[in-house]
N, C-alpha and C positions, 0 to 999 in steps of 0.2 A: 844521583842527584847532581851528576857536575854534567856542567853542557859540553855537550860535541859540537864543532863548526862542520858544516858541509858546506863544498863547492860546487858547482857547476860552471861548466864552460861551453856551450853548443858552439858547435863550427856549421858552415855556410848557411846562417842563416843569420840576417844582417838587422843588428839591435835584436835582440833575441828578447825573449819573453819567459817567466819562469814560475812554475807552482810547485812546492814541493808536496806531499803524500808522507803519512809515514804510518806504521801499523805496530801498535801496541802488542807485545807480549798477550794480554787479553782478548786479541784481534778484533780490537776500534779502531778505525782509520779516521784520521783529523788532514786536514789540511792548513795550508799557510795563510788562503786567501785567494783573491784575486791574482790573474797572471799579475806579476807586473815586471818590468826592467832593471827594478834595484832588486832584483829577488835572489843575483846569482849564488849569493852565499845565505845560509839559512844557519841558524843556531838551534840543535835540537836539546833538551834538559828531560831527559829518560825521568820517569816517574818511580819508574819500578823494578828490579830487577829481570831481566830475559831478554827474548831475542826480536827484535825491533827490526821490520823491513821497511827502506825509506826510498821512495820513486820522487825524481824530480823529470819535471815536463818542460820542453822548453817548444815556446812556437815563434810566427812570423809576427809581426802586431799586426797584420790587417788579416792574419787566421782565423779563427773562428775558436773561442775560447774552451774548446776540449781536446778529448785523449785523440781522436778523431785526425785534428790536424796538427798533431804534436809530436816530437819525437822524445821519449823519455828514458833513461838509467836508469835501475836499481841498484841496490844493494842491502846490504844483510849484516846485521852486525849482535855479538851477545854481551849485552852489560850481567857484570857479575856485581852478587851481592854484599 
């Protein structure tokens, strides 16, 4: 139940754009929202004990708002009970 902060930071691409992904232990994938530019940091608050995979997307702002024209991170993390 205690929140994790995530960062992001895309290089060469200039005002960058940001949506994060993250996939539940139960594997339901939620998002943050719309791209936007205050996105780079995100606070995740795990529901549940397991292993949570969390993708952030980062585009141009005159991109086209998918996976398509984004470049994205993962990572993988396990909250214990």
């Amino acid at each position: 139940g205690q929140p994790i902060d995530l960062t992001a930071a895309a290089t060469n691409i200039e005002s960058p754009q940001y949506q994060w992904w993250w996939e539940s232990p139960e594997g339901q994938w939620s998002f943050s929202g719309p791209y936007t530019a205050s996105a780079s940091s995100f606070q995740l608050t795990p529901s549940i004990p397991g292993t949570y995979t969390v993708v952030v997307y980062a585009k141009d702002p005159a991109a086209e708002p998918s996976a398509t024209f984004s470049v994205h991170t993962q990572t993988v993390f396990t909250v214990n009970p």
